[in-house]
C-alpha positions in Angstrom: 2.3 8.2 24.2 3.9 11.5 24.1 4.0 12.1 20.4 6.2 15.1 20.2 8.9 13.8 22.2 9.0 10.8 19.3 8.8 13.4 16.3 11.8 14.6 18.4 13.5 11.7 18.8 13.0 10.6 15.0 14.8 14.7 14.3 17.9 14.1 16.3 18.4 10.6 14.9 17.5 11.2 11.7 17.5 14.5 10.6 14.4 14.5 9.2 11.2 16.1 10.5 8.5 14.4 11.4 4.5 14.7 12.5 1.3 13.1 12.5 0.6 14.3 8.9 4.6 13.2 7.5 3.7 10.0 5.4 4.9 6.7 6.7 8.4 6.3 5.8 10.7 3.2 5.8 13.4 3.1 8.4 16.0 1.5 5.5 14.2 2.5 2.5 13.7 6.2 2.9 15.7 6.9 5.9 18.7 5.0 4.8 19.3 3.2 8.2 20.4 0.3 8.3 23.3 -2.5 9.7 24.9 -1.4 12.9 23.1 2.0 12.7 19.8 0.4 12.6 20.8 -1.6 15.8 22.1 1.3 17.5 19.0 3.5 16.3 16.6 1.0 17.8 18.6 0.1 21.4 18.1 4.3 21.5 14.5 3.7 20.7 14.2 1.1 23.0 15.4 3.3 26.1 13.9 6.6 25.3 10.7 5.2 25.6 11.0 1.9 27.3 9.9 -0.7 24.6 11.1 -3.8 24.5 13.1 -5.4 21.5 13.8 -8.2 22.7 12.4 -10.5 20.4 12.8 -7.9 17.4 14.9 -9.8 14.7 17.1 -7.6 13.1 18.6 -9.8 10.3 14.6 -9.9 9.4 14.5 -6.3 8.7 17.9 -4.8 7.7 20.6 -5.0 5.9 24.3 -5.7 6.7 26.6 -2.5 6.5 26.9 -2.5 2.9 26.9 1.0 0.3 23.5 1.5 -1.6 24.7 0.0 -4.9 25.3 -3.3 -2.9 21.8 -2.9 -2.1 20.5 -2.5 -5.2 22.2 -5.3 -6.7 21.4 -7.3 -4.1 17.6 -6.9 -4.4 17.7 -7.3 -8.1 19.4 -10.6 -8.0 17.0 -12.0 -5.6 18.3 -12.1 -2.3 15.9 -12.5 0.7 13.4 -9.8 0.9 13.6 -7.8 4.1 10.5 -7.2 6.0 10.0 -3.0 6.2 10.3 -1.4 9.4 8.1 1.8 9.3 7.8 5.3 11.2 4.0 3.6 11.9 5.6 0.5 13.2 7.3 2.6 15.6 4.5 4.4 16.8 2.9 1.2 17.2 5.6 0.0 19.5 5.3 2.9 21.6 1.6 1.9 22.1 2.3 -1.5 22.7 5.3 -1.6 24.8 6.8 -3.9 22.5 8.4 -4.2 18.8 8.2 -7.7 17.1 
């Protein structure tokens, strides 16, 4: 795994900086990815470094294309819980070959 190509990857998609001592962030949570961008973010992911998605559920782990206060609302009135999708899950993936 080249780990400074992914802390590269994670800059120019995110904007944020990123090593092996950055805590483990949440892709929707602290990144604020999520809905078509989270799909898009991962099919990049996917490429760059040749792990496979294909039996990644989405709907599992993100939300639709909503604003944050949708969100919030949303996850104070007790709609489904997302699973998180974290920087470590990444770097898992990358080991692995494979995101689930």
């Amino acid at each position: 795994m080249d780990k400074s190509k992914f802390y590269e990857f994670l800059k120019e998609e995110t904007g944020v900086f990123f090593n092996d001592v950055s805590p483990n962030c949440y892709i929707e949570k602290d990144l604020d990815i999520y809905g078509d961008e989270a799909e898009d973010f991962l099919m990049k992911f996917s490429k760059e470094f040749n792990v496979d998605i294909t039996s990644f559920n989405f709907d599992e782990h993100f939300n639709s294309e909503v604003d944050k206060i949708s969100l919030w609302l949303s996850s104070l009135f007790g709609k489904e819980k997302k699973k998180d999708l974290t920087i470590y899950d990444l770097k898992n993936a990358l080991i692995k070959g494979k995101l689930e």
